[in-house]
PDB file of N, CA, C and O in Angstrom:
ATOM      1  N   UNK A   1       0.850  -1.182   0.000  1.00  0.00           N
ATOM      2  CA  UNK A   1       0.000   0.000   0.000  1.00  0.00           C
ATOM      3  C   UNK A   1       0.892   1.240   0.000  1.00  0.00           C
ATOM      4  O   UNK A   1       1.873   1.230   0.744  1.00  0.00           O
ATOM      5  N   UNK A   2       0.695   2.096  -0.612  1.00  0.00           N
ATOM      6  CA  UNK A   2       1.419   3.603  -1.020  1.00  0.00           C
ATOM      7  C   UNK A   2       1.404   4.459   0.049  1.00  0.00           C
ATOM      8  O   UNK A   2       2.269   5.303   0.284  1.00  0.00           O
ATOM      9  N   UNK A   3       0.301   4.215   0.776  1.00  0.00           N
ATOM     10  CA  UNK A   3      -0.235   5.384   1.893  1.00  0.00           C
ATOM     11  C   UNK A   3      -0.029   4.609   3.037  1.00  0.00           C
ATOM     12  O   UNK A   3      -0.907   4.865   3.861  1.00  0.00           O
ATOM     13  N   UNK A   4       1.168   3.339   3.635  1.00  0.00           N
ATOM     14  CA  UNK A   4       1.505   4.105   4.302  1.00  0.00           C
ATOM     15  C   UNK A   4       2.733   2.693   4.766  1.00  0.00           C
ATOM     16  O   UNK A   4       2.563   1.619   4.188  1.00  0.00           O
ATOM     17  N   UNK A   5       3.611   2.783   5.542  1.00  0.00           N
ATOM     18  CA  UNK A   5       4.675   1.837   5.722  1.00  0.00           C
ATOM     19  C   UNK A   5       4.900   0.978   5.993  1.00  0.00           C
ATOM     20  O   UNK A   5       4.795   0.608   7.162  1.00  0.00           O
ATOM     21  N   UNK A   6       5.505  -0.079   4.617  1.00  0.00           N
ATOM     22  CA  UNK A   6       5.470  -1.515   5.195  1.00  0.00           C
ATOM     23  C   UNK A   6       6.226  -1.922   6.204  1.00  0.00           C
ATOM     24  O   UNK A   6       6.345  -3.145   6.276  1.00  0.00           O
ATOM     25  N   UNK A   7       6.976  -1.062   7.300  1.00  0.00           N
ATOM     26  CA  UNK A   7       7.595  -1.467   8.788  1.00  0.00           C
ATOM     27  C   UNK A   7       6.408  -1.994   9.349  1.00  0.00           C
ATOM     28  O   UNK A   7       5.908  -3.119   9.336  1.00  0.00           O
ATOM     29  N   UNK A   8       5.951  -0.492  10.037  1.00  0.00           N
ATOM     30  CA  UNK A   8       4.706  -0.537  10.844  1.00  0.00           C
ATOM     31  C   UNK A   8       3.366  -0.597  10.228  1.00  0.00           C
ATOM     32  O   UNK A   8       2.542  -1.157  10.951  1.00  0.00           O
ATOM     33  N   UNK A   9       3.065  -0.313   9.463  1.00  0.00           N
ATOM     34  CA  UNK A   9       1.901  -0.668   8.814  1.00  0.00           C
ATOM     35  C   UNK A   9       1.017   0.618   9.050  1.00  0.00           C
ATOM     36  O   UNK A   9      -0.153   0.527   8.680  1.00  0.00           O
ATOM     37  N   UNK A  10       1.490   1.980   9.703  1.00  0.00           N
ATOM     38  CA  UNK A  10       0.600   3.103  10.091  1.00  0.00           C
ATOM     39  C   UNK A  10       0.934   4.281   8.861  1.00  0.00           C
ATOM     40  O   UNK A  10       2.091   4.410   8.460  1.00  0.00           O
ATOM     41  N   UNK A  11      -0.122   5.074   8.336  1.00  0.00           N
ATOM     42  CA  UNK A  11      -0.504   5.902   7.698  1.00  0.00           C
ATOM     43  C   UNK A  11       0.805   6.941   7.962  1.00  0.00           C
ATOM     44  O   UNK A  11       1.376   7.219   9.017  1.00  0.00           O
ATOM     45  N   UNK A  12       1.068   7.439   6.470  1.00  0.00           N
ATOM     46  CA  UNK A  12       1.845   8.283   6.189  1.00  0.00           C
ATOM     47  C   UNK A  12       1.028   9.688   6.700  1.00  0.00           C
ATOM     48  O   UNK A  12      -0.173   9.807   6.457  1.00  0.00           O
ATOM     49  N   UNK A  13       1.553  10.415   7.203  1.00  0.00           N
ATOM     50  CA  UNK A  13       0.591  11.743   7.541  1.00  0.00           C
ATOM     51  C   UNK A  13       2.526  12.951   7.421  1.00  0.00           C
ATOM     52  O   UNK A  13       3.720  12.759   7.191  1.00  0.00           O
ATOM     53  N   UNK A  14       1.427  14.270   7.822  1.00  0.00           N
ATOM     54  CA  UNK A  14       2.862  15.711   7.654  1.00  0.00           C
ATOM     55  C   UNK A  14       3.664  15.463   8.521  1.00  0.00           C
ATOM     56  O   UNK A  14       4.803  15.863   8.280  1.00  0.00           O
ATOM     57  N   UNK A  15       3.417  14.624  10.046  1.00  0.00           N
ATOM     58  CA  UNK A  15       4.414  14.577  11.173  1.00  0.00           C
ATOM     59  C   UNK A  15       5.063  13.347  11.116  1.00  0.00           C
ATOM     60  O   UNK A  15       6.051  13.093  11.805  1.00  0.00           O
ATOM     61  N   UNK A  16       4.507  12.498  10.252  1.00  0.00           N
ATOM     62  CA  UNK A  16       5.442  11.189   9.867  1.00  0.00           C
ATOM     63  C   UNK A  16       5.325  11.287   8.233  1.00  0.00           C
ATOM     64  O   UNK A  16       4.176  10.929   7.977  1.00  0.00           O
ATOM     65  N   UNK A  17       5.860  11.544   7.279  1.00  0.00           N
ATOM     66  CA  UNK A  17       5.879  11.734   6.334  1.00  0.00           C
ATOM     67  C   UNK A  17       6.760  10.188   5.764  1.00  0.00           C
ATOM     68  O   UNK A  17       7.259   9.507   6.660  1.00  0.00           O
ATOM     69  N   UNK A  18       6.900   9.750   4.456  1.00  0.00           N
ATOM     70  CA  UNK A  18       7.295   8.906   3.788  1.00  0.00           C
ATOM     71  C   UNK A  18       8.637   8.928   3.378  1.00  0.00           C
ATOM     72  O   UNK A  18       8.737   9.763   2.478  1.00  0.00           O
ATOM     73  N   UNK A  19       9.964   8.274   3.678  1.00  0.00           N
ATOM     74  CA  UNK A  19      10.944   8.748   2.742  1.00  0.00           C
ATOM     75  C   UNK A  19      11.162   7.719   1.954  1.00  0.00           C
ATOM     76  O   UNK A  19      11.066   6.527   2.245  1.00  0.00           O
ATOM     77  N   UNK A  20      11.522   8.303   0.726  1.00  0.00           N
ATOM     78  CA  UNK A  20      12.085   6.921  -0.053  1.00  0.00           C
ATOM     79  C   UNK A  20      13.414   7.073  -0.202  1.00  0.00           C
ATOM     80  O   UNK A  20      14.039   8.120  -0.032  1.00  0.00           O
ATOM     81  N   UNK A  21      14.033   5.564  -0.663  1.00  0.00           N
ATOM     82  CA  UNK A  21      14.846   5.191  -0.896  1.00  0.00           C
ATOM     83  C   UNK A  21      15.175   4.962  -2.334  1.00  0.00           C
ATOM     84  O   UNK A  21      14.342   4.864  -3.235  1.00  0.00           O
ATOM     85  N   UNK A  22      16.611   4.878  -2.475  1.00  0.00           N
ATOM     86  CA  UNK A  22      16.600   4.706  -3.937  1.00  0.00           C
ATOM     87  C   UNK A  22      16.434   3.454  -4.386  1.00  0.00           C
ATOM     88  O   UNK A  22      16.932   3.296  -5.500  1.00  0.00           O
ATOM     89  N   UNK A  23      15.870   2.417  -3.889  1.00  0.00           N
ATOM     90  CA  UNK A  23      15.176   0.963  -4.425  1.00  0.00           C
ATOM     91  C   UNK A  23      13.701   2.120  -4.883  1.00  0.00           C
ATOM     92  O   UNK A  23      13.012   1.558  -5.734  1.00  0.00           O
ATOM     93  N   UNK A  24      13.366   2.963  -4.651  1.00  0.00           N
ATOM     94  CA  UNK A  24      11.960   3.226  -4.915  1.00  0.00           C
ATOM     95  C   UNK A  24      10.909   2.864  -3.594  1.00  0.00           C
ATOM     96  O   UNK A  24       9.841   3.471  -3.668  1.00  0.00           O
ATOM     97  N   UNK A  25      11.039   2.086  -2.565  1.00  0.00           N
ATOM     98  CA  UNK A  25      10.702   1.858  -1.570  1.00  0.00           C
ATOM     99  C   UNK A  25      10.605   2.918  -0.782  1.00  0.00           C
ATOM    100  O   UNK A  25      11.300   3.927  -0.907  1.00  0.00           O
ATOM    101  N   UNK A  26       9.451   2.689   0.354  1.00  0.00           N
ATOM    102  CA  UNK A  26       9.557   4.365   1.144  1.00  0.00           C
ATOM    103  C   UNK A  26       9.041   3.457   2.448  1.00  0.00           C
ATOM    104  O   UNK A  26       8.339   2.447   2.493  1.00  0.00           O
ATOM    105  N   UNK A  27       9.799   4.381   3.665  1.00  0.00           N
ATOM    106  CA  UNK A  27       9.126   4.122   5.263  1.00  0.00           C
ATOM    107  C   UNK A  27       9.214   4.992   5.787  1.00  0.00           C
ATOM    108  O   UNK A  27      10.114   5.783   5.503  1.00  0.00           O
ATOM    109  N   UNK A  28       8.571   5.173   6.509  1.00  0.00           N
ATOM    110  CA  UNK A  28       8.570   5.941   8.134  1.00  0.00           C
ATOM    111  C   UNK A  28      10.253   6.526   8.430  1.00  0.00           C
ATOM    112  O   UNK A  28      11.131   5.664   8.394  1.00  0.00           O
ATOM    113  N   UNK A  29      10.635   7.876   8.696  1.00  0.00           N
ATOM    114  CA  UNK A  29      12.169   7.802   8.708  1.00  0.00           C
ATOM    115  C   UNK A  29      12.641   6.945  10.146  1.00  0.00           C
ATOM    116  O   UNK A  29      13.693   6.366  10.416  1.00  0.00           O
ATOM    117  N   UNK A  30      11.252   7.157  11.005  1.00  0.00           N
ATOM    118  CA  UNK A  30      12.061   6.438  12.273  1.00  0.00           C
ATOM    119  C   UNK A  30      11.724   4.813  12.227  1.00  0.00           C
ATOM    120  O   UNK A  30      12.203   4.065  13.079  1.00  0.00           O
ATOM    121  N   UNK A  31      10.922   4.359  11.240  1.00  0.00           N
ATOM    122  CA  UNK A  31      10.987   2.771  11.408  1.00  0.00           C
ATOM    123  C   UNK A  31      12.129   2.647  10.541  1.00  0.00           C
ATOM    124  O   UNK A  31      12.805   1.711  10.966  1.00  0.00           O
ATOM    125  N   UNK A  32      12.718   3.222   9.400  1.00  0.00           N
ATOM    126  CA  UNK A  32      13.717   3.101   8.579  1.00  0.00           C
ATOM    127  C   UNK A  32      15.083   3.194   9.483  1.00  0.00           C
ATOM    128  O   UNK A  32      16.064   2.451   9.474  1.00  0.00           O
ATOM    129  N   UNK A  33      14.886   4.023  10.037  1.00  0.00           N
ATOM    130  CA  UNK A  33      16.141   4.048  11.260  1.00  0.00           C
ATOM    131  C   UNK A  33      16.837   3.016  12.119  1.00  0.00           C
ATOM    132  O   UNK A  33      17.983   2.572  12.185  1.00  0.00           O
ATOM    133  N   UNK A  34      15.621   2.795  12.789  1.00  0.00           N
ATOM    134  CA  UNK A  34      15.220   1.423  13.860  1.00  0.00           C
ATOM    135  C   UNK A  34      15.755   0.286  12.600  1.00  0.00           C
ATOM    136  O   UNK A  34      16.859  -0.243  12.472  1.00  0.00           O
ATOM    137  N   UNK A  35      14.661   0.167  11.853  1.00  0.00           N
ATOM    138  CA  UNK A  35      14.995  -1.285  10.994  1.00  0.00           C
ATOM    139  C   UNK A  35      16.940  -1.694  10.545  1.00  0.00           C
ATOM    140  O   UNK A  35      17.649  -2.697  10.466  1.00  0.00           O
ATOM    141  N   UNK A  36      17.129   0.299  10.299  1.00  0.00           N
ATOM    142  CA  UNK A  36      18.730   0.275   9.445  1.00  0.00           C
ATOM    143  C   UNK A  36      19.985  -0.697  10.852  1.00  0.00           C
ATOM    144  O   UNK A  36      21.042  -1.290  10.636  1.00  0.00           O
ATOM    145  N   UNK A  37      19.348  -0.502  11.986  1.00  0.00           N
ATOM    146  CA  UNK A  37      20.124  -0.677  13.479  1.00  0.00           C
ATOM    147  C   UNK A  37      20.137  -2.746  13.217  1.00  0.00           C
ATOM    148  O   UNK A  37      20.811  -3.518  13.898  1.00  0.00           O
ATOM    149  N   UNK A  38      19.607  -2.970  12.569  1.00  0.00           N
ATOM    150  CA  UNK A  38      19.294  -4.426  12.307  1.00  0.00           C
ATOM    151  C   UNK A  38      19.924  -5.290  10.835  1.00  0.00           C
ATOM    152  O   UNK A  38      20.529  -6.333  10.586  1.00  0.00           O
ATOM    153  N   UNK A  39      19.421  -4.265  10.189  1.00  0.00           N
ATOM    154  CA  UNK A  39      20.441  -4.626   9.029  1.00  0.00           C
ATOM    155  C   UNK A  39      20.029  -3.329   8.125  1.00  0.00           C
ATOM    156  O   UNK A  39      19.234  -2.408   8.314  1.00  0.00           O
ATOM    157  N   UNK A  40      21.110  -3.735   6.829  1.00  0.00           N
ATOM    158  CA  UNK A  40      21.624  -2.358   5.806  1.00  0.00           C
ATOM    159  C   UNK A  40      20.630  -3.095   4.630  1.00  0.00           C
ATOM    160  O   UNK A  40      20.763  -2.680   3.478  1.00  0.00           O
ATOM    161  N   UNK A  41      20.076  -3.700   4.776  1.00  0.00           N
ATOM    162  CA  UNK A  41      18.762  -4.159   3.455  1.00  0.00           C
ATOM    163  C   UNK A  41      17.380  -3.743   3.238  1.00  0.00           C
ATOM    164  O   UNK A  41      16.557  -4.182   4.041  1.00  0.00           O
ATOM    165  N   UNK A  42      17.031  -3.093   2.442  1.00  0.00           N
ATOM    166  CA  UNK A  42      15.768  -2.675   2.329  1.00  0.00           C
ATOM    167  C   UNK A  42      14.719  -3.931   2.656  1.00  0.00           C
ATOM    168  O   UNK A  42      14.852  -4.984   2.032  1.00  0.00           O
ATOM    169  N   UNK A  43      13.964  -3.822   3.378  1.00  0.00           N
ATOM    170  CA  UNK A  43      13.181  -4.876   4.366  1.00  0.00           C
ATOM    171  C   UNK A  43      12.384  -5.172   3.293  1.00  0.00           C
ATOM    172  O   UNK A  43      11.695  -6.108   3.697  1.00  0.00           O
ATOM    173  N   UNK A  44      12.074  -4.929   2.176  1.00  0.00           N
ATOM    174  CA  UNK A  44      11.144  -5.192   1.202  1.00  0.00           C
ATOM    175  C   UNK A  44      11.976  -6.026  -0.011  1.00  0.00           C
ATOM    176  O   UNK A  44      11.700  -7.140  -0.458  1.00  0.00           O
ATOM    177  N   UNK A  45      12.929  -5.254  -0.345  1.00  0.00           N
ATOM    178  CA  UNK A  45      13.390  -6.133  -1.654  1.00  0.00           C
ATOM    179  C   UNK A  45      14.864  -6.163  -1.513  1.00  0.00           C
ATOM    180  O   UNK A  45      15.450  -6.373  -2.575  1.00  0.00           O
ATOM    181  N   UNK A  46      15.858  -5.952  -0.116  1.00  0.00           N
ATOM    182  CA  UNK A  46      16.830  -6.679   0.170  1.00  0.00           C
ATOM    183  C   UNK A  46      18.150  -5.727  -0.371  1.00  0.00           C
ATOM    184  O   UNK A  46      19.317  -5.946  -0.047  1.00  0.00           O
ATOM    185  N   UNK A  47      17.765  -4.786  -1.135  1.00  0.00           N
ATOM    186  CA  UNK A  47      18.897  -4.298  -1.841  1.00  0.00           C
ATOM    187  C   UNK A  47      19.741  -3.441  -0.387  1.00  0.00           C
ATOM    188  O   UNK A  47      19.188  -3.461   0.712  1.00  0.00           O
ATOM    189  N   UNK A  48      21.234  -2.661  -0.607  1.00  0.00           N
ATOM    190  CA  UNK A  48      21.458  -1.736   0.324  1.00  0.00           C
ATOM    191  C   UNK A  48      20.705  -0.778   0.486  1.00  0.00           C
ATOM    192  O   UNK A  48      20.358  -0.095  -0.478  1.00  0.00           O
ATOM    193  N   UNK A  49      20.208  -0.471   1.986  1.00  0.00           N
ATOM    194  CA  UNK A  49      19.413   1.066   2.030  1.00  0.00           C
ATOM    195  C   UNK A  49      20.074   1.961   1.546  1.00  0.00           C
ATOM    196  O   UNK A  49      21.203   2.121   2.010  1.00  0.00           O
ATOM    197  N   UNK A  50      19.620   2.828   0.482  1.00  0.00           N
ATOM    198  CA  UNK A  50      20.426   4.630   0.404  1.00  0.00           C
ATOM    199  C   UNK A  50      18.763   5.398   0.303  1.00  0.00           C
ATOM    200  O   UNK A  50      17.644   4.998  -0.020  1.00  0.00           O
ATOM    201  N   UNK A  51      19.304   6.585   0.735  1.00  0.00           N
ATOM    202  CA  UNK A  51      18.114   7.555   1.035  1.00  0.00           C
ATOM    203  C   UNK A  51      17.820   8.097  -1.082  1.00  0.00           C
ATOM    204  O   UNK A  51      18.701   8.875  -1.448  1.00  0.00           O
ATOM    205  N   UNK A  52      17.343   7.932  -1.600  1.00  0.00           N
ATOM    206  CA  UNK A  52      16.905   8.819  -2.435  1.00  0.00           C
ATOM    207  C   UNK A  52      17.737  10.023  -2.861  1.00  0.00           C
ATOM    208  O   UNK A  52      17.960  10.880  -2.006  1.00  0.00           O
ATOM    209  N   UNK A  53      18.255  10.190  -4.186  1.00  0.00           N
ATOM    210  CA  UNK A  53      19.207  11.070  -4.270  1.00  0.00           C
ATOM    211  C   UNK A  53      18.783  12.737  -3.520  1.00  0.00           C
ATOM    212  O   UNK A  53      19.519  13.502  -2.896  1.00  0.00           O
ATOM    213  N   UNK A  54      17.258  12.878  -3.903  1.00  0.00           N
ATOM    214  CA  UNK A  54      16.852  14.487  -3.100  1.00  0.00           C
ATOM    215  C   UNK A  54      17.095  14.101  -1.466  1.00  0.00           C
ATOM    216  O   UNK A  54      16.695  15.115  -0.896  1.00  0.00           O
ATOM    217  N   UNK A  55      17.405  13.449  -0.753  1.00  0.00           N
ATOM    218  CA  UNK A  55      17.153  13.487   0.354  1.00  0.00           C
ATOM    219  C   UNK A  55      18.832  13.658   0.786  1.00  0.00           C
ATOM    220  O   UNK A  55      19.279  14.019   1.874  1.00  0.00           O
ATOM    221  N   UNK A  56      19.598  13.264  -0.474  1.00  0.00           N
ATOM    222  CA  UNK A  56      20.804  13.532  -0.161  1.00  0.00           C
ATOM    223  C   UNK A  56      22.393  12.671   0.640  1.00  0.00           C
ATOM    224  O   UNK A  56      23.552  13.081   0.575  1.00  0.00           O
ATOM    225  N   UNK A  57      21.883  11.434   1.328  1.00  0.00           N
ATOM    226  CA  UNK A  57      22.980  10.494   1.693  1.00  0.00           C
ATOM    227  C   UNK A  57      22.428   9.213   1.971  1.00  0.00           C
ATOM    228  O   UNK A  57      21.236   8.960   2.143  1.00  0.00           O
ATOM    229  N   UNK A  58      23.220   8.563   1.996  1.00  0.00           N
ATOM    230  CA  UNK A  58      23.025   6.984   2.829  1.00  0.00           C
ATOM    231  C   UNK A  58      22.386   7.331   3.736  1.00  0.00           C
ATOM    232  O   UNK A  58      22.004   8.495   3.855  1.00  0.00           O
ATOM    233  N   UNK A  59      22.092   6.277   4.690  1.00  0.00           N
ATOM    234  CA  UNK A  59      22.033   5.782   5.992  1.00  0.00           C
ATOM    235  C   UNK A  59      23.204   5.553   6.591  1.00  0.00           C
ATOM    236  O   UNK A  59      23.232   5.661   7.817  1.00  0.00           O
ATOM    237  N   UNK A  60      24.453   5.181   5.853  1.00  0.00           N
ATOM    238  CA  UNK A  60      25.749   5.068   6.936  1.00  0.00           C
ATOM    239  C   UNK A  60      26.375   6.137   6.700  1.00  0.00           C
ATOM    240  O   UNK A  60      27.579   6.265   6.925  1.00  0.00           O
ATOM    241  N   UNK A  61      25.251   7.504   5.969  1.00  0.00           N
ATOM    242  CA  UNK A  61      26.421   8.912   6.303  1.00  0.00           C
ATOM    243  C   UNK A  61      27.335   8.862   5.274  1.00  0.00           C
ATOM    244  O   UNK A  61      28.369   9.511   5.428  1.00  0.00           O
ATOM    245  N   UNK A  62      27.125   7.988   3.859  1.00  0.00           N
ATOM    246  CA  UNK A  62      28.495   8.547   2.890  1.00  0.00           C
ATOM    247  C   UNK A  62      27.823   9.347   1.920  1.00  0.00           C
ATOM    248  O   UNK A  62      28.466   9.924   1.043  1.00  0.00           O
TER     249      UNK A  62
END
């Protein structure tokens, strides 16, 4: 579902907004966070997490 994150399963809204990744995948930034503390794979299709080029870096900050 588009509207809202396959972590938690709760609705994208303005105070939790969606980020994607550059798999095209999007979560919650703080379930994306939490999840990244577990492993560096997009929880959906496994690739390395990177944030989306507009958002500007990885997850490990390069």
């Amino acid at each position: 579902d588009e509207d809202s994150c396959p972590i938690c399963f709760e609705a994208y809204d303005d105070e939790n907004p969606k980020m994607p990744l550059r798999c095209e995948h999007h979560f919650h930034l703080g379930c994306v966070f939490e999840w990244f503390e577990r492993s560096e794979l997009c929880p959906v299709c496994e690739e390395k997490m990177e944030f989306a080029p507009s958002v500007g870096m990885t997850l490990s900050g390069e």
